[in-house]
DOSE-286229 format. One line per field, with one value per residue (C-alpha): x, y, z negated; residue number from 1. Coordinates in steps of 0.2 Angstrom, whole numbers. Layout:
% DOSE-286229
c1 <- c(X	...)
c2 <- c(Y	...)
c3 <- c(Z	...)
k <- c(NUM	...)
END
This chain:
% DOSE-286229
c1 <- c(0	6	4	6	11	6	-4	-18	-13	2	5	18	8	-8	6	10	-7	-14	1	-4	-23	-19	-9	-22	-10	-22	-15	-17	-17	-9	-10	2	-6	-21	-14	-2	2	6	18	25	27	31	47	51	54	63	70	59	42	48	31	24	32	26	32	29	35	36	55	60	52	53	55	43	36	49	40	58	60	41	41	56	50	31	38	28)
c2 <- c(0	19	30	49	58	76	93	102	117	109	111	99	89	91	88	71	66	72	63	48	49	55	36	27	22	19	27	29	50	51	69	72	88	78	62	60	43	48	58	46	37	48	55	35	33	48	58	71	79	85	82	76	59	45	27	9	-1	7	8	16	34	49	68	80	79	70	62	51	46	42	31	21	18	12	4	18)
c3 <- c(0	5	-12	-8	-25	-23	-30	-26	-17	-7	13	16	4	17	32	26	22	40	47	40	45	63	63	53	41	25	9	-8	-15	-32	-39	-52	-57	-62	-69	-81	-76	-58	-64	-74	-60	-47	-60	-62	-42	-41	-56	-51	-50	-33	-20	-7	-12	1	-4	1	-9	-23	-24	-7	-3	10	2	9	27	37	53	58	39	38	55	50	33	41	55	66)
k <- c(1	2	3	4	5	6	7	8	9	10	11	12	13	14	15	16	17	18	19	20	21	22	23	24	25	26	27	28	29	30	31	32	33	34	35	36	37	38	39	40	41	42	43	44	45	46	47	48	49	50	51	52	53	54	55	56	57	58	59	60	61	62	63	64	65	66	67	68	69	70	71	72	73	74	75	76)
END
């Protein structure tokens, strides 16, 4: 499953999630704004509270809106 940690008022955050949408890659939204588990997690992936995280796996993740680090990683 594709989890986007992000925050409300976020355009690179919209960027990735209309990216994924216009490829019909199925995601999950995780706003860290709103949950504090998300960020938990999302500071447990990457050591920071930096967003739009997209990840896979879980383990492996792309930094902001980067369409040839996002291809590679979903194999798009």
């Amino acid at each position: 499953m594709v989890k986007v940690y992000s925050i409300t008022q976020c355009p690179w955050c919209d960027k990735v999630k209309k990216y994924l949408k216009s490829k019909n890659v199925e995601f999950e939204e995780h706003n860290i704004e709103e949950n504090d588990a998300d960020r938990e997690a999302c500071y447990k992936l990457t050591g920071d509270l930096v967003v739009p995280i997209t990840t896979v796996n879980d383990k492996d993740y792309v930094l902001s809106f980067d369409k040839e680090k996002l291809d590679a990683m979903l194999g798009l």
